[in-house]
N, C-alpha and C positions, 0 to 999 in steps of 0.2 A: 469623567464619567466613563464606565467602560459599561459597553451593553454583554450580554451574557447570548448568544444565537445557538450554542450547544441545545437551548432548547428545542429545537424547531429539528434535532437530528436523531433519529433513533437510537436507544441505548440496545446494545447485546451483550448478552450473555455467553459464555462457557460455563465448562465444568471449573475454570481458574481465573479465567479472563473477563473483563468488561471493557468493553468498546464502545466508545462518548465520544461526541462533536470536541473539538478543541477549543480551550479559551484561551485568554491571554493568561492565564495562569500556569500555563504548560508548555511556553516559550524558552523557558532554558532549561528545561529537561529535554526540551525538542531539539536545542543550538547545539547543548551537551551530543544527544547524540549523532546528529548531521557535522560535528567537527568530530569524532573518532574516525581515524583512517580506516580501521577494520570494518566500520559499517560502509562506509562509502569507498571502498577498494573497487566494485561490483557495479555502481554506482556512481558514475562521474570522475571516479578516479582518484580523489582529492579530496580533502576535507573542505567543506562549506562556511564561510566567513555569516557570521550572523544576518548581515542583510541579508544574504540569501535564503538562509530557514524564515527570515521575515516576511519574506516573500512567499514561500511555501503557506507558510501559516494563511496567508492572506487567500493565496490560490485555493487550500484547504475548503475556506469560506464560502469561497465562490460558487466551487465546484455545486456542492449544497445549495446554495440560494439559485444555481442555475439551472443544474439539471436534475434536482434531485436527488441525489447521490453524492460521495464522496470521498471523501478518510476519517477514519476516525483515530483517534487516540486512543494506545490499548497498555490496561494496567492489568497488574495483580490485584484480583477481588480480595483475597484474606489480606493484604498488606497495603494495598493502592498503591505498590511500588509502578512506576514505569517503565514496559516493557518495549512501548515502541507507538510505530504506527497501521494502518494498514487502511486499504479501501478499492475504491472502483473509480475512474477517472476516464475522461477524453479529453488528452491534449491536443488536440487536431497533429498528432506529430508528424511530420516529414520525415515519413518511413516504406522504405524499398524492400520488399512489395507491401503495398498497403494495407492497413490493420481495417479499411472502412468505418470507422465509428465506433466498434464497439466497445461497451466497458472494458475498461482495461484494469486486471486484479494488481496489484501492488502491496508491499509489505516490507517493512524493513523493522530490526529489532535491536536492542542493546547489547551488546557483546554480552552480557552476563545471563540472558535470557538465550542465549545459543545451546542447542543440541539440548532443550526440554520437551520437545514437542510442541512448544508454544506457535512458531507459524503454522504448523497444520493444523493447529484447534483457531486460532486467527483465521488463514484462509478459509478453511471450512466455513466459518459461523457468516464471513464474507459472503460466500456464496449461497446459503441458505437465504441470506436475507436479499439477495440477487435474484433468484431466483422464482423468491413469492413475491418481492417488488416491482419487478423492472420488465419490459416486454421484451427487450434483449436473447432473439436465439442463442446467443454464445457471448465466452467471457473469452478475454486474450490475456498475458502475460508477456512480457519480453524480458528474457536474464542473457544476461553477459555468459558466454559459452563457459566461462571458468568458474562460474559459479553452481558447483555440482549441489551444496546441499540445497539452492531455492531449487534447482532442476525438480531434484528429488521430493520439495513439500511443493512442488507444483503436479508432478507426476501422480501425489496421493492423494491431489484434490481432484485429479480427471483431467488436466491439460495434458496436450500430445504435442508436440515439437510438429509444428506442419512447414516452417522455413528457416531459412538462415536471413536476415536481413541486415540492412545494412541503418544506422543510425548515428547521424552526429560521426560519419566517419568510420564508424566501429563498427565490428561483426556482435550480431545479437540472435540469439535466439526467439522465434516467436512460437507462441502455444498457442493451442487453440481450445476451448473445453465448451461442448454443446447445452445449452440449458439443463438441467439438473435432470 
């Protein structure tokens, strides 16, 4: 029996895009893309062995059933192809100087979905629906300093670099972007 919880999460919209709760049905388009090194260069460094995106998916869940919020799954509307993921989380993370709580934007896409425009219409529609939901003064982001193009769809969403921190060992960038 497999239950379906997608429903219980909000569907968005773009001008291309549609953004859905995850199910088990998009477990290895999900493994697919958490094992390309190019996605995960930014991102832990290393490709992700299946338990671990099974994990994600799981956390994915949680997040939603716990705080109301979460990630969603983001396709191409004309095609339903799989473009990636994207959402808002709190991982209580062990990070120097501290993020406090707040939602944190996240996004990662397929290599073949790079350099469309697709994470800025992703974050954006993120943060729309952040912004009329959540009572959250601000949103945080944290990228890896070498990754200039999130810098850059993070810049066009309203995040400002307010530190350098330090995470898991590594230097990180953290942003900061005020309620909408």
């Amino acid at each position: 029996m497999t239950i379906d919880t997608s429903a219980t999460i909000p569907v968005l919209h773009t001008a291309r895009l549609t953004l859905r709760g995850h199910t088990l049905a998009d477990f290895d388009e999900s493994r697919a893309l958490w094992a390309d090194p190019l996605v995960t260069r930014y991102i832990g460094g290393r490709p992700f062995t299946a338990e671990e995106v099974w994990a994600r998916l799981l956390r994915y869940a949680g997040l939603w059933a716990l705080l109301g919020y979460g990630y969603w799954v983001v396709r191409e509307t004309a095609t339903g192809r799989f473009v990636g993921e994207a959402g808002l989380a709190d991982f209580h993370r062990d990070i120097t100087p501290s993020i406090g709580g707040a939602p944190e934007a996240g996004w990662v896409l397929a290599p073949w979905a790079h350099g469309q425009g697709f994470a800025t219409e992703v974050v954006g529609a993120v943060l729309r629906w952040s912004d009329a939901h959540l009572p959250a003064q601000r949103t945080v982001c944290l990228i890896d300093p070498g990754n200039l193009a999130s810098v850059r769809v993070a810049e066009k969403c309203g995040f400002r670099q307010t530190a350098r921190g330090v995470y898991k060992e590594q230097e990180t960038l953290i942003l900061h972007r005020p309620r909408g």
